[in-house]
C-alpha positions as CSV (number, residue, x, y, z in Angstrom):
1,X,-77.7,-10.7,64.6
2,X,-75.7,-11.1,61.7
3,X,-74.1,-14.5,61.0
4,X,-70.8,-15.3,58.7
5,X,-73.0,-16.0,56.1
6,X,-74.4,-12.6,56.0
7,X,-70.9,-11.6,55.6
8,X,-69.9,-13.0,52.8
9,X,-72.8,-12.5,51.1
10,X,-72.5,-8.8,52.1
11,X,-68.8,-9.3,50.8
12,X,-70.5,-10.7,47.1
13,X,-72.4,-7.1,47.3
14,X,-69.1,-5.4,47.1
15,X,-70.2,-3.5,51.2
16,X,-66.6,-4.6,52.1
17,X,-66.3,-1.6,55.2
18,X,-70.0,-3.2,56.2
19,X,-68.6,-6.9,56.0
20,X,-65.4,-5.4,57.8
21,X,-67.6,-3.5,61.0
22,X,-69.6,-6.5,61.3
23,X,-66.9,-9.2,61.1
24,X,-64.9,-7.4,63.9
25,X,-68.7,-6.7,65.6
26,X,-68.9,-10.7,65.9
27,X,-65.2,-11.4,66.4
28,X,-65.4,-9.2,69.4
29,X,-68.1,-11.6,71.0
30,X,-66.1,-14.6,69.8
31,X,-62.4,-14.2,68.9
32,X,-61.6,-17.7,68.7
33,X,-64.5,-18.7,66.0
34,X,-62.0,-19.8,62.9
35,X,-64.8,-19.6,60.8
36,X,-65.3,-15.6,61.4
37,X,-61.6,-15.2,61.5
38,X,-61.8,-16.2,57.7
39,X,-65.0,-14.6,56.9
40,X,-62.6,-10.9,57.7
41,X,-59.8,-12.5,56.5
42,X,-61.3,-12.5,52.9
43,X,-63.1,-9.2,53.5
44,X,-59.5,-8.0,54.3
45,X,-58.5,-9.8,51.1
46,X,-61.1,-7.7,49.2
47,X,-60.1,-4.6,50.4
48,X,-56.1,-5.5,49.6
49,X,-57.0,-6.2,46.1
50,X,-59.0,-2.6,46.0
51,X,-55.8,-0.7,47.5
52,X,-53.5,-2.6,44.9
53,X,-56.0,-2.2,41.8
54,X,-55.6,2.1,43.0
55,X,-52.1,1.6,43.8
56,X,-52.6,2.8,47.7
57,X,-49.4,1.4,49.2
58,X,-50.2,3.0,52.4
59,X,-53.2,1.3,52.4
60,X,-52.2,-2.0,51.3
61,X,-49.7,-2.2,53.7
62,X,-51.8,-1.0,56.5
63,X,-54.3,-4.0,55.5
64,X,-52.4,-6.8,55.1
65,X,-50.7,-6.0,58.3
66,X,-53.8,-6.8,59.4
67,X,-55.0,-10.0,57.1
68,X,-52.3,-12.0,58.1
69,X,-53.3,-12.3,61.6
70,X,-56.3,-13.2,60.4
71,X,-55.5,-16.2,58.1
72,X,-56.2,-19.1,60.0
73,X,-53.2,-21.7,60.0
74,X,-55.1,-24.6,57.6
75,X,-56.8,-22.0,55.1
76,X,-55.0,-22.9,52.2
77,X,-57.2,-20.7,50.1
78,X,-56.7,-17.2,51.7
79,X,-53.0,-17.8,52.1
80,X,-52.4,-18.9,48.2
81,X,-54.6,-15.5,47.6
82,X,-52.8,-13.1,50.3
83,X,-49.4,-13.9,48.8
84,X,-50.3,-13.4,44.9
85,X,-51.8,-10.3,45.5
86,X,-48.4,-9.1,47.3
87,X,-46.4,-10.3,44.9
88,X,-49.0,-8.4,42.3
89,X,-48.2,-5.1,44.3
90,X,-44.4,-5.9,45.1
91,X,-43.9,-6.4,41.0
92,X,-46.0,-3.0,40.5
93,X,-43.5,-1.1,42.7
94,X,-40.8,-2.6,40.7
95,X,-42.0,-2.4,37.4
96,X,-42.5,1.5,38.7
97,X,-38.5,1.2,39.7
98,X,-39.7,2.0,43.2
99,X,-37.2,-0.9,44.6
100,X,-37.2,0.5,48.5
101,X,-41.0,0.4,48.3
102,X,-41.0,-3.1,46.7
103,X,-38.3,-4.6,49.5
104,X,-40.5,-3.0,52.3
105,X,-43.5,-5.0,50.6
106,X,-41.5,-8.4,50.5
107,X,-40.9,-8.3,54.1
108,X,-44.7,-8.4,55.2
109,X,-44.3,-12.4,54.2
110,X,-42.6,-12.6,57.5
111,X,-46.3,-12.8,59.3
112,X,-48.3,-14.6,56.9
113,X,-49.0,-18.4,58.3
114,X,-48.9,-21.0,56.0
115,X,-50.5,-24.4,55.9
116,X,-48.2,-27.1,58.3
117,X,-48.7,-30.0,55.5
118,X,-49.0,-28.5,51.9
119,X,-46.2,-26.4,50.1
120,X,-46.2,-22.8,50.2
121,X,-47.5,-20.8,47.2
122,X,-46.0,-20.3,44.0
123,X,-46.2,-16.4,44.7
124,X,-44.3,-17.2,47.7
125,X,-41.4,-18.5,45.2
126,X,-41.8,-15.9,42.8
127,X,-40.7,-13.4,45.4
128,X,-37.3,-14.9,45.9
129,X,-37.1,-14.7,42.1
130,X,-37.5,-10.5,42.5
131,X,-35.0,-10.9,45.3
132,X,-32.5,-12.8,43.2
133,X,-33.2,-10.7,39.9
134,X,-32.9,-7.3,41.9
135,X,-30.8,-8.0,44.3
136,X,-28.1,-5.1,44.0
137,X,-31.6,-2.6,43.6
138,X,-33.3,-4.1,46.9
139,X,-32.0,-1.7,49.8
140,X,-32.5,-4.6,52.5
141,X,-32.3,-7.9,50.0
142,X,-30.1,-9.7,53.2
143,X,-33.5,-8.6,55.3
144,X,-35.6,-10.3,53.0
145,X,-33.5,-13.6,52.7
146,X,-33.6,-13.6,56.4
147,X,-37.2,-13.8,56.6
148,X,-38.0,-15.8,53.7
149,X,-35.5,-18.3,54.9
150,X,-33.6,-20.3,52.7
151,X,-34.9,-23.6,54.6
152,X,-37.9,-22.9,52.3
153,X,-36.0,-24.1,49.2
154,X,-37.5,-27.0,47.5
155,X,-35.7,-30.0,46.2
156,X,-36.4,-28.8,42.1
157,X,-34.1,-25.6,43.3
158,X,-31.3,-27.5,43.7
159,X,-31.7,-29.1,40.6
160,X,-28.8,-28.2,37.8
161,X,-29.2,-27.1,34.2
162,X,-26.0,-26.6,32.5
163,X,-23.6,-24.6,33.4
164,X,-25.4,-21.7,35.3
165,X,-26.0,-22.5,39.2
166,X,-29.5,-23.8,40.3
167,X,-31.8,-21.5,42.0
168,X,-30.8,-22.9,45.4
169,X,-26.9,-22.1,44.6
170,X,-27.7,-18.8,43.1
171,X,-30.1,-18.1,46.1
172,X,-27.2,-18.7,49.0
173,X,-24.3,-17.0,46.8
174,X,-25.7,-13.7,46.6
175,X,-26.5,-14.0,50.1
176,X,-22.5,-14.7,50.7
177,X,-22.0,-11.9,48.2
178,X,-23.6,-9.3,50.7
179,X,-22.4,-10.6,53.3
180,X,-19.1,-10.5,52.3
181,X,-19.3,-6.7,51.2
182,X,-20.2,-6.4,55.2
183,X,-18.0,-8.9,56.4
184,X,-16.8,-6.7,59.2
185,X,-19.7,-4.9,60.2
186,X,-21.4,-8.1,60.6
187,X,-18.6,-10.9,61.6
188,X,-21.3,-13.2,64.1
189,X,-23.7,-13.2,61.1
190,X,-20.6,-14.2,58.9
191,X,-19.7,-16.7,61.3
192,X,-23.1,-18.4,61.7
193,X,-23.2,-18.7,57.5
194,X,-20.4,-19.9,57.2
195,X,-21.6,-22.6,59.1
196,X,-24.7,-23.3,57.2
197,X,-23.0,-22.9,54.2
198,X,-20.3,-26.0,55.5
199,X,-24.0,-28.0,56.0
200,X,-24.9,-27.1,52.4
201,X,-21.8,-28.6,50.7
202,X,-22.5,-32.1,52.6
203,X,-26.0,-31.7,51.1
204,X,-24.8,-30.3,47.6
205,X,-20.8,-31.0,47.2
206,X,-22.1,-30.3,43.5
207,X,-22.1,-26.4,44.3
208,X,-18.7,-25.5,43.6
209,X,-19.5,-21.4,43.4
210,X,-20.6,-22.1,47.2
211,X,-17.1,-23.8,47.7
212,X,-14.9,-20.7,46.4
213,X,-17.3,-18.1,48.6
214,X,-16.8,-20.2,51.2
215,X,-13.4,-19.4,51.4
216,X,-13.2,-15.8,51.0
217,X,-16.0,-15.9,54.0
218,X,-13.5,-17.4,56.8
């Protein structure tokens, strides 16, 4: 029988659909063994980074819909991988102007777990950069924001350089931006921002962009 060392070591041979059959094989007997679910979670990984190096978004996507339920909760490691290599595909679609692609990409983070006591990725921040850089070329940017969730912001985002608005203020002002070009299609989602943004000005009166959006919101 083979064991999860086998695996990985069949995995080092570059046999990734063998490692995959006989991962799911074992997982089959034991579903629950963390230690398997990570052995396929990096075969997964493997087969990702071949679908991204050929440029098989089909693929990719098909794959990672898969890896992330894989990715056990404190492994660190695969997660920090899993979210470069989508933000390595998500920049090819842009860089290939193929924006609806890209956006579609950036909301497979919704299902990807992340470790309870150590901060996300950088990937995972470099993908609310795209959103904020491509915002008006994202087809579903207020989809993204909703899934990455703005809670997510660290304390250096808030942080003020001059005259131009941190990356928190930025972040939550285009958000208000399309939500105020959909103001009445969407008035309980207005409403509920509105709110949050009233919690952000207590936290950051310094945002005064925030304060003026605020009032074309209500």
């Amino acid at each position: 029988m083979y064991s999860v060392t086998e695996i990985y070591s069949l995995r080092e041979e570059g046999k990734y659909q063998e490692a995959f059959i006989t991962a799911r094989r074992l997982l089959e007997l034991s579903p629950d063994d963390e230690s398997l679910q990570a052995a396929m979670a990096w075969v997964l990984y493997d087969m990702i980074k071949v679908a991204y190096e050929e440029n098989n978004i089909d693929s990719f996507s098909d794959l990672f819909s898969v890896f992330v339920d894989y990715v056990p909760l404190e492994a660190d490691k695969l997660q920090v991988s899993g979210t470069r290599v989508l933000y390595q595909v998500v920049m090819q679609q842009i860089e290939n102007q193929q924006f609806a692609k890209a956006n579609d990409l950036m909301l497979m983070i919704k299902d990807m777990k992340y470790h309870p006591s150590l901060e996300r990725p950088k990937s995972y921040y470099s993908l609310l950069e795209i959103a904020i850089s491509c915002n008006q070329q994202l087809p579903n940017f207020l989809g993204f924001m909703r899934v990455w969730r703005l809670s997510n912001l660290l304390p250096k985002h808030y942080q003020q350089y001059g005259d131009n608005m941190s990356i928190a203020e930025r972040a939550y002002w285009l958000v208000g931006q399309h939500l105020l070009m959909q103001k009445n299609d969407l008035p309980e989602l207005v409403e509920a921002y509105v709110k949050q943004l009233e919690d952000l000005l207590i936290k950051a009166p310094q945002f005064h962009h925030i304060r003026k959006l605020l009032e074309k919101l209500k």
